[in-house]
DRENNU-116777 format. One record per residue (C-alpha): x, y negated, z. Coordinates in steps of 0.25 Angstrom, whole numbers, padded with zeros to 4 digits, always signed. Layout:
N
XYZ/...
//
This chain:
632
+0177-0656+0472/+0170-0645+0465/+0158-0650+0455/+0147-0641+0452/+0136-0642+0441/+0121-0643+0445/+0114-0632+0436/+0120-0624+0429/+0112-0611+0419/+0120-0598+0421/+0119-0589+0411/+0122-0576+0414/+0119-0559+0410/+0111-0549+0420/+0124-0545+0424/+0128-0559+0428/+0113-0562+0433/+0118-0561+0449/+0128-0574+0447/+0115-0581+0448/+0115-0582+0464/+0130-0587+0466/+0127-0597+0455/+0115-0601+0462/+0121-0602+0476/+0134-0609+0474/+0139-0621+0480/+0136-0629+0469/+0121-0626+0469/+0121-0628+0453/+0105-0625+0449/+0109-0614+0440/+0098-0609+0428/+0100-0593+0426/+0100-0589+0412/+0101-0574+0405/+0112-0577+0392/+0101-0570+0382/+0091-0580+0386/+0100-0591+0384/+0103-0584+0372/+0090-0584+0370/+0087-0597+0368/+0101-0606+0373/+0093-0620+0370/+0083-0621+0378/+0091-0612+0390/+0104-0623+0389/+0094-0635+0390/+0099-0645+0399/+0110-0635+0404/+0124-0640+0406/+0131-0630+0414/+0131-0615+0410/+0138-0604+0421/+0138-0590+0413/+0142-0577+0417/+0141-0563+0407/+0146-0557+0398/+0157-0564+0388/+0146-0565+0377/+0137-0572+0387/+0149-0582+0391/+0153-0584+0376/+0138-0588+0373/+0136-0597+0383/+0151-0606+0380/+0144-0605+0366/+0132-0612+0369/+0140-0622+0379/+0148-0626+0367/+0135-0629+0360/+0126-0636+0370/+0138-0641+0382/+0135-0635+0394/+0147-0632+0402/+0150-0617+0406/+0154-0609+0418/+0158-0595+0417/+0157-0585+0427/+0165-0572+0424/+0162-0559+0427/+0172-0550+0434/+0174-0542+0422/+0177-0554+0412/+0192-0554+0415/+0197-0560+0404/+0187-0573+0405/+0190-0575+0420/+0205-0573+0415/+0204-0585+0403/+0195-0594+0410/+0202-0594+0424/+0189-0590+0428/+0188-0587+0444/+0186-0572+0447/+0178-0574+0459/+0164-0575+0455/+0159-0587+0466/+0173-0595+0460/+0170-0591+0446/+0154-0597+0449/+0159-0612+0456/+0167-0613+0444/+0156-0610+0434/+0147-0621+0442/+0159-0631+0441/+0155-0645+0436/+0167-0648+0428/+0169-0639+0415/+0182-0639+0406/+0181-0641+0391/+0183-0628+0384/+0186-0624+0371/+0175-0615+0364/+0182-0605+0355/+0175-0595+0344/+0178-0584+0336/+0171-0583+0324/+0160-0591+0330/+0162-0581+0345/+0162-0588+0356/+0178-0582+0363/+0180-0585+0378/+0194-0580+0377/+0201-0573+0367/+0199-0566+0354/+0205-0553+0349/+0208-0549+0334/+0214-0536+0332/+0224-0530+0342/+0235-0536+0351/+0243-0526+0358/+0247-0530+0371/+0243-0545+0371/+0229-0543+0376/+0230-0537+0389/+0221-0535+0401/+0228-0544+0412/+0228-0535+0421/+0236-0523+0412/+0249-0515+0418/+0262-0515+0410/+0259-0499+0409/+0246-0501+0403/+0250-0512+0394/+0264-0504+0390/+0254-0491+0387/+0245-0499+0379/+0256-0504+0372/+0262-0492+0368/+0250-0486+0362/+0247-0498+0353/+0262-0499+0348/+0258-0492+0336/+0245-0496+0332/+0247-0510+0330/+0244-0514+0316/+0245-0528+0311/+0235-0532+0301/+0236-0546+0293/+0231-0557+0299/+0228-0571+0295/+0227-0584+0305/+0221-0596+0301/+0221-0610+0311/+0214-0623+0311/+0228-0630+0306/+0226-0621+0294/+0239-0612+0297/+0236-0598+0291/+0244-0588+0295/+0245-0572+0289/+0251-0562+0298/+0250-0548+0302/+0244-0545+0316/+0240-0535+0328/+0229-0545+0332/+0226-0557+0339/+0221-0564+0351/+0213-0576+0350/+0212-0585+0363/+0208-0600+0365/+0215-0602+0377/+0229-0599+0385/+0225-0583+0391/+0227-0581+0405/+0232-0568+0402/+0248-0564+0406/+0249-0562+0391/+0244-0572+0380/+0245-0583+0391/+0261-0579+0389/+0256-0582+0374/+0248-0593+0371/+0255-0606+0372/+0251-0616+0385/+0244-0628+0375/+0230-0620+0377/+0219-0627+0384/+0204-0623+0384/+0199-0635+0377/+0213-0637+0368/+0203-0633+0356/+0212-0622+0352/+0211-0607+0351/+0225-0597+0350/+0228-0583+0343/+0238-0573+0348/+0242-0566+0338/+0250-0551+0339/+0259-0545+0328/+0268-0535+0335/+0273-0533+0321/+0283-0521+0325/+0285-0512+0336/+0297-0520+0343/+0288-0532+0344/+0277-0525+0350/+0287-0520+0361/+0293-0533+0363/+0280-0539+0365/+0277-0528+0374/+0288-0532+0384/+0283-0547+0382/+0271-0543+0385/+0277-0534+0397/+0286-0544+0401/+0282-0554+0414/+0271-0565+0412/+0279-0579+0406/+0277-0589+0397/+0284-0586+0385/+0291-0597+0375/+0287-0586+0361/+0277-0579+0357/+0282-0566+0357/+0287-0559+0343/+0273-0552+0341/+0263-0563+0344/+0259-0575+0336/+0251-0588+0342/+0241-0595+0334/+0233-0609+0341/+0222-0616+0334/+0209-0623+0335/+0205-0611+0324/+0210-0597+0321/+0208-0589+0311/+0209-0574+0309/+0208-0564+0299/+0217-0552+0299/+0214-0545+0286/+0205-0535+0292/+0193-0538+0300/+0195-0536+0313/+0185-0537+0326/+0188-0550+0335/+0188-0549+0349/+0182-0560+0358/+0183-0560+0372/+0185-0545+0372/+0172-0543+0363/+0172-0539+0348/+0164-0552+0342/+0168-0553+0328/+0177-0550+0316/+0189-0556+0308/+0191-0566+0303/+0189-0574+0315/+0191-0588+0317/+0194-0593+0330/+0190-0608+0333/+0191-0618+0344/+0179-0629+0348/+0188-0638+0358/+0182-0641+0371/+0166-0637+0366/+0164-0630+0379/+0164-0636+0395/+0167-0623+0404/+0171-0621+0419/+0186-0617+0421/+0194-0616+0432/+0203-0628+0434/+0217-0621+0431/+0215-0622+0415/+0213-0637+0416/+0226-0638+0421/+0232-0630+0410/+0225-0639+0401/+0230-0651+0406/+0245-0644+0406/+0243-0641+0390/+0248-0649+0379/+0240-0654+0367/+0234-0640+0359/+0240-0640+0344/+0240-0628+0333/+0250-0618+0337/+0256-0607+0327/+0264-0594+0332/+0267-0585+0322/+0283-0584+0321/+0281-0569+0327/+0270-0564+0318/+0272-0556+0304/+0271-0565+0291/+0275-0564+0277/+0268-0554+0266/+0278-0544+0268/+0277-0541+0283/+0262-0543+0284/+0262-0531+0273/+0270-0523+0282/+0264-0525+0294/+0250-0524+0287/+0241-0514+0297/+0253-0505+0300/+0261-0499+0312/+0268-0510+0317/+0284-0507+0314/+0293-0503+0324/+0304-0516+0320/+0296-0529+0316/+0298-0534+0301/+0303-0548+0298/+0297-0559+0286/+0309-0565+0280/+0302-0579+0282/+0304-0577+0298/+0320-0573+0298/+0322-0582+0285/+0334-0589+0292/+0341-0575+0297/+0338-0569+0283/+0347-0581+0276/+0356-0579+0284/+0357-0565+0282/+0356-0568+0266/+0368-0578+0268/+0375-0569+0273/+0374-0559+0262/+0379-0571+0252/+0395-0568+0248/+0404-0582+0249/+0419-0586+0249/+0419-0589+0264/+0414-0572+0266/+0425-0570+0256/+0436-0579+0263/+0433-0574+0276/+0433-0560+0271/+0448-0560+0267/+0452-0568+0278/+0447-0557+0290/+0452-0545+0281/+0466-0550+0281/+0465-0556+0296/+0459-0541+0298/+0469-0535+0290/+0481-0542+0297/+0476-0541+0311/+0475-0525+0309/+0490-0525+0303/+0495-0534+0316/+0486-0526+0325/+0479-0536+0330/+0465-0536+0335/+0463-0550+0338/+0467-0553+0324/+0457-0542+0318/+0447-0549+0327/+0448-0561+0321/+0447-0555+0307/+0434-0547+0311/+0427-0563+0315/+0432-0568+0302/+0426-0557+0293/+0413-0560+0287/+0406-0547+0285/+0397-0546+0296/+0389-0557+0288/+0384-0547+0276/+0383-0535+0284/+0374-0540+0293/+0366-0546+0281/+0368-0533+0275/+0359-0528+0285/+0349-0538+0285/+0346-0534+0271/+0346-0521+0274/+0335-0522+0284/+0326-0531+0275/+0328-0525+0261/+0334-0536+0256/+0342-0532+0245/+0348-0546+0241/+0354-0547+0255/+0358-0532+0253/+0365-0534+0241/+0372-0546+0245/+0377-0542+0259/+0381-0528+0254/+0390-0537+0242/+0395-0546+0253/+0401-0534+0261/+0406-0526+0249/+0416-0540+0245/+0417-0542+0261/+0423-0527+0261/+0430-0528+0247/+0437-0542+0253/+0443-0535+0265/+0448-0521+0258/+0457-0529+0250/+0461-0540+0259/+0465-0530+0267/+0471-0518+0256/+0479-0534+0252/+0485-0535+0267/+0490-0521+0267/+0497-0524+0254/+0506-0536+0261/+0509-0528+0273/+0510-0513+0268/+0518-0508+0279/+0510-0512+0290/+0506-0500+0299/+0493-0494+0303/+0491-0502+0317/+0480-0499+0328/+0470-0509+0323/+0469-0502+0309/+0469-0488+0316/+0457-0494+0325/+0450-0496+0310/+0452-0481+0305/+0444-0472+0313/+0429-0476+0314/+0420-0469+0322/+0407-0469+0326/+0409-0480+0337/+0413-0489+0325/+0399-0486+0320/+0392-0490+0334/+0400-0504+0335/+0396-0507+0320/+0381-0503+0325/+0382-0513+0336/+0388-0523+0328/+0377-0522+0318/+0368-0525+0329/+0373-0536+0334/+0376-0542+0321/+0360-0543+0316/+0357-0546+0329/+0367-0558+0331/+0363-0562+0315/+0347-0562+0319/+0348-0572+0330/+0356-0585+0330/+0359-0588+0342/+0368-0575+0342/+0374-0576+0329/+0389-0579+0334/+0388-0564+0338/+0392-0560+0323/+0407-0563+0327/+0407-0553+0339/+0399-0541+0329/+0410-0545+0320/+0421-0542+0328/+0414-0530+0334/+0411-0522+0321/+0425-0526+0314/+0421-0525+0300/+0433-0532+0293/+0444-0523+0301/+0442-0511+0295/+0440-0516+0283/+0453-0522+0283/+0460-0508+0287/+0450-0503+0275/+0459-0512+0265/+0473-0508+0274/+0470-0493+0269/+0466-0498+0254/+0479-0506+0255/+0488-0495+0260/+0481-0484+0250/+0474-0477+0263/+0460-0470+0261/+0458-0465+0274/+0463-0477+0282/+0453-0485+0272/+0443-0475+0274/+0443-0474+0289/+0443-0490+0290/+0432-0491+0280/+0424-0482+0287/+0425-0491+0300/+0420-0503+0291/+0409-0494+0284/+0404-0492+0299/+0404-0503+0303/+0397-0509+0289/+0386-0497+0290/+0383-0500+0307/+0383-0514+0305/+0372-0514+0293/+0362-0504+0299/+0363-0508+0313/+0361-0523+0308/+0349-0517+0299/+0343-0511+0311/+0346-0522+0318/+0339-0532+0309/+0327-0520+0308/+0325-0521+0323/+0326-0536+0325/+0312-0536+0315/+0321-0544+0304/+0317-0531+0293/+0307-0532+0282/+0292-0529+0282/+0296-0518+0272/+0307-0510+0278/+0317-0504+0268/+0326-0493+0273/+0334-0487+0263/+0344-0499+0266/+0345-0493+0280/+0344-0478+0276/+0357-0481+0267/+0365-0487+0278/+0360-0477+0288/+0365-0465+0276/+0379-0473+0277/+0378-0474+0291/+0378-0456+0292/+0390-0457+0282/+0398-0466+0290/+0395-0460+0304/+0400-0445+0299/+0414-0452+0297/+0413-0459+0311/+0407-0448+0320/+0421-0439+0314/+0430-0450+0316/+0421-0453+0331/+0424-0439+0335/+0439-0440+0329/+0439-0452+0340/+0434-0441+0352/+0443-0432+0348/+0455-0441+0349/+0451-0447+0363/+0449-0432+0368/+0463-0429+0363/+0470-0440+0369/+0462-0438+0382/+0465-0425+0384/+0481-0427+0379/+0483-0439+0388/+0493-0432+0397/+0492-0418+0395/+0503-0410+0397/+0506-0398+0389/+0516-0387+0390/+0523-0384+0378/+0532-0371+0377/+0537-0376+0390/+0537-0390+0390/+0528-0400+0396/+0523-0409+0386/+0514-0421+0389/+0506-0430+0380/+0505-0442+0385/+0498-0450+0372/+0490-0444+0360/+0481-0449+0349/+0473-0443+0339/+0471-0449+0326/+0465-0444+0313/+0476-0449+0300/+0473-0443+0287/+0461-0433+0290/+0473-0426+0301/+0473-0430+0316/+0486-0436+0321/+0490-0433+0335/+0499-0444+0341/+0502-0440+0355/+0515-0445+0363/+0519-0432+0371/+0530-0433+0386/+0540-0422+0385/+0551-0417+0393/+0559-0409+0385/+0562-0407+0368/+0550-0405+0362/+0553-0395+0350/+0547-0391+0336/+0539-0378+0344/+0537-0386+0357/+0529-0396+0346/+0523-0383+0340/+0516-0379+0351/+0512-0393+0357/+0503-0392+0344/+0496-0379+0347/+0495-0384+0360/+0488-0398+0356/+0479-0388+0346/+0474-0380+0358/+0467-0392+0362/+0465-0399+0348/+0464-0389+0337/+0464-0395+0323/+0477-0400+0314/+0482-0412+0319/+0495-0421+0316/+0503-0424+0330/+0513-0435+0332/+0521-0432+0343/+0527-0442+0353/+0538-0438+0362/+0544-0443+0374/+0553-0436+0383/+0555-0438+0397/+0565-0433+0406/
//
């Protein structure tokens, strides 16, 4: 059964002045004791005599002197919202309907309630330093006006450096867009996604939100987050940080108005504090049972997504957010010694060196691809490249210069294992799989590209490092190395150079598609260094002339051998049919092999004028090989 107080005083405005009747006529049949807030004001002693139950209704600076004065005298509060204070019905569960919002103000039993102040402000519900794009939305926003707001903001967020201070004496220095400052869990679709379930209205704790999209990609990401339907989440997302204590303090290192309740009431610094249960208030029944739910309130700190370290708060300091994010060395420690392990040269990188060379060299001379396979899963070079990059992308130039010696002994090892096989088997022939090694093109490039993807990304994230094998056996760097050293052995430039050049693309697509890939996932330094990147990008342009010739010696080859599949030509005569023909470039000369069905002798003028023929379609020197079969 409901219980109602006996008198209550009602505080109220000239706009709120008709609330009187329905006070006076309800069931409760309170005596209730009108009062203006400037004559309580006025003189609050003698007005609050003998009074134990004040029902408000005004403005926010009217309800936030009144709970100011109840946490110095004790009198219970109700509150009575008008239709126009949407956040404050939306915080305090407060009924919308005015009769329900009045029996709740008259109620007899008030909860404890925490009072919370900002630089000595009274704050109802939330606080706002500098500016947090996208987390402080009306509730009733579409995704169109949110996605148009965003856009227009993306490039004028600035982070400025903020220091945080709590009650435990933790201080943290970061760089900011803002924060939000609210004492209990927000009713809104947003920060109640945020803010952790252990928050009570009497729990003696107050909790920051604090935003740091620190690069463009983050800002999006959130966006989608933010987009993305209403659940509760197990992370904060990467640009938000969570402080909670009894005390918070705040100073960014310019002074920045504060925000209370929607109201510019002070500057920074600001310190926000807590004066557990200092205030009796009617509220709905639903929040008891979400205290009653909530476990006991502690210090909580949040920050692992927020920018620290001198470096990075020097970057960021009041600039255009990046597009890509920078990391602090002191957040990816682990993946960076890794990465600098990797760069270190030992016998077992030596050993297994040597060992996938010759496994590479023999399965190429047997023609086997299972056995070039397993050489490709033996060899260890993936390692430095990919640490190669790394450095690349941070300006590290120890790691640089580490990785790049790693390689140039990784290469030097399998040019002359290899150029040693040829010497115990001189005699073997060119076979297909060698063949398969001596004309790159520009596809080569796109699979070492891919690779050099896969590779950061499977190196960045431990649960999918056991992907390294399957980028190893994809890009193939050993292989052509290995048929590198068969053309040193055999005295060969151009078939070492063609093979070489298949390793250099792959070496080159690797390193930059790595390095971009590293930039992307936020692992690049405050302070970007590109002439690293502009060097490889230079070697890129000289590699890809070779490849786009060799890539359009490719089309010309599979034009030829479709248009010669079959074709019947008469020659002086004589019906002559190719049946098989394949161009291949030996030398700097194109060498035609084609398998031609005949029917009668095929003379020395019959041959001459098979070649003008073939011209008429192909003009240009070639070298033919002529196949003959003769049918009856």
């Amino acid at each position: 059964m409901k219980q109602y107080v006996s008198d209550a005083l009602f505080v109220h405005t000239t706009d709120t002045t008709h609330l009187l009747d329905r006070l006076q006529n309800h069931v409760s049949q309170a005596a209730i004791t009108p009062v203006m807030i400037d004559a309580l004001m006025a003189d609050p002693q003698k007005m609050l005599t003998g009074v134990d139950h004040v029902v408000v209704c005004g403005t926010l600076e009217t309800i936030r002197a009144v709970v100011k004065l109840a946490a110095r005298t004790g009198f219970s509060v109700g509150v009575v919202p008008t239709k126009t204070q949407k956040e404050l019905i939306l915080f305090f569960d407060l009924p919308r309907d005015i009769d329900a919002a009045v029996d709740l103000a008259l109620r007899a039993d008030p909860m404890a309630f925490d009072l919370w102040l900002c630089n000595g402000h009274v704050a109802l519900f939330k606080a706002m330093v500098g500016d947090l794009p996208l987390l402080y939305a009306s509730a009733d926003v579409g995704k169109l006006s949110l996605l148009g707001t965003a856009f227009r903001q993306i490039y004028n967020i600035r982070l400025i450096k903020y220091r945080f201070a709590t009650a435990g004496e933790r201080k943290i220095i970061t760089s900011a867009s803002g924060c939000m400052i609210l004492h209990h869990r927000y009713k809104s679709k947003i920060t109640a996604r945020l803010i952790a379930t252990d928050s009570t209205m009497a729990d003696g704790f107050v909790f920051a939100v604090i935003g740091a999209p620190n690069s463009i990609i983050k800002y999006l990401g959130f966006l989608l987050w933010r987009l993305s339907p209403t659940k509760r989440i197990e992370r904060l997302p990467d640009a938000i940080g969570y402080l909670k204590s009894s005390v918070i303090e705040i100073e960014p290192e310019k002074e920045l108005d504060v925000f209370i309740d929607g109201e510019k009431l002070t500057r920074t610094p600001v310190r926000c504090e807590v004066k557990a249960s200092a205030l009796r208030v009617n509220l709905p029944r639903t929040l008891l049972k979400e205290k009653a739910s909530a476990e006991p309130a502690k210090e909580r700190i949040e920050i692992d997504h927020l920018p620290r370290g001198k470096e990075l708060l020097k970057a960021l300091k009041n600039k255009r957010i990046p597009f890509f994010s920078y990391a602090s060395e002191e957040r990816y420690r682990e993946l960076f010694k890794a990465l600098r392990e990797d760069a270190e040269i030992n016998s077992i990188y030596i050993v297994l060196m040597v060992l996938s060379t010759m496994l590479a060299a023999a399965g190429l001379y047997l023609n086997s691809a299972s056995v070039i396979i397993g050489a490709m899963l033996l060899a260890p070079l993936m390692a430095p490249i990919v640490s190669f990059a790394m450095g690349l992308t941070r300006g590290d130039v120890g790691m640089i210069k580490k990785s790049t010696l790693k390689i140039v002994i990784g290469m030097a090892i399998a040019l002359l294992a290899s150029a040693f096989i040829t010497q115990l088997f001189p005699d073997k022939p060119v076979t297909g799989e060698m063949q398969a090694r001596l004309n790159p093109s520009l596809l080569d490039l796109a699979v070492a590209i891919i690779s050099g993807i896969a590779g950061a990304y499977s190196k960045s994230f431990r649960e999918i490092i056991q992907s390294l094998a399957g980028v190893a056996i994809a890009v193939a760097l050993v292989p052509p190395l290995a048929v590198a050293g068969t053309g040193i052995g055999w005295g060969d430039f151009q078939f070492f150079f063609q093979a070489f050049l298949l390793f250099s693309t792959n070496l080159v697509g690797i390193i930059i598609a790595a390095a971009l890939t590293f930039r992307v996932l936020g692992y690049s330094p405050a302070i970007f260094r590109k002439r690293g990147l502009v060097i490889m990008f230079l070697l890129l342009a000289l590699i890809a002339v070779p490849l786009y010739t060799s890539y359009d010696r490719i089309v010309e080859e599979r034009i030829l051998e479709k248009r010669w599949k079959k074709e019947r030509f008469l020659i002086n005569g004589k019906y002559v049919i190719v049946d098989n023909a394949d161009l291949r470039w030996q030398g700097g000369e194109k060498v035609v092999t084609m398998e031609v069905i005949l029917r009668d002798v095929f003379t020395r003028e019959d041959m001459k004028a098979f070649k003008e023929k073939i011209n008429t379609y192909f003009p240009g020197k070639m070298v033919f090989r002529i196949k003959t079969v003769y049918i009856p």
